[in-house]
N, C-alpha and C positions, 0 to 999 in steps of 0.2 A: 405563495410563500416559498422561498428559498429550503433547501434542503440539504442538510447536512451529508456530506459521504462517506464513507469507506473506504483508509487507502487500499490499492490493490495488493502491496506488497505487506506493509506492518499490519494494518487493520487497526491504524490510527485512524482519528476522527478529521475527514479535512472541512472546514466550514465554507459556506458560499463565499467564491469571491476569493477563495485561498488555493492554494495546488495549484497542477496539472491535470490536466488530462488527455489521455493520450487512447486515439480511433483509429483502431487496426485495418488493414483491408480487407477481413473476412468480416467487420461491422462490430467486433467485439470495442470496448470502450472498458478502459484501464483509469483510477484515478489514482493519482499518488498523493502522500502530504509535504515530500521535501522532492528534488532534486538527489537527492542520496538513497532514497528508494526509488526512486526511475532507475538511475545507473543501477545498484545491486541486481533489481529484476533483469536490465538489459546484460548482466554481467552473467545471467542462469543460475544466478544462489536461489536456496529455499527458503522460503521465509522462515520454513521453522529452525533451521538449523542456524542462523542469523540471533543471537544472544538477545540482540537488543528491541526483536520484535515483539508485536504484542501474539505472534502466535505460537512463537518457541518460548515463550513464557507460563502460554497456555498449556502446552504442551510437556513441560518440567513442573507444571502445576503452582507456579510461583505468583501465580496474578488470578 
């Protein structure tokens, strides 16, 4: 059975069969749920300091 993941950068839900994913060369394995959290991550933003994630949300305690 298929399994739901975590993107790497918001810590939105990505469902089988949806995202990227993306396999470093040290074997680390990144999943994103858009194209706009790839670039951000590849961009060196934090996710928490990023408004619209779900961890700087966590973080200003709003979610």
């Amino acid at each position: 059975m298929p399994v739901a993941r975590k993107c790497s950068f918001c810590g939105g839900r990505v469902e089988p069969g949806a995202g990227l994913m993306l396999v470093k060369r040290d074997g680390t394995i990144l999943y994103f749920c858009s194209s706009k959290c790839e670039r951000n991550l590849g961009l060196g933003r934090k996710p928490a300091r990023v408004k619209w994630t779900e961890r700087a949300r966590r973080a200003r305690a709003k979610a």
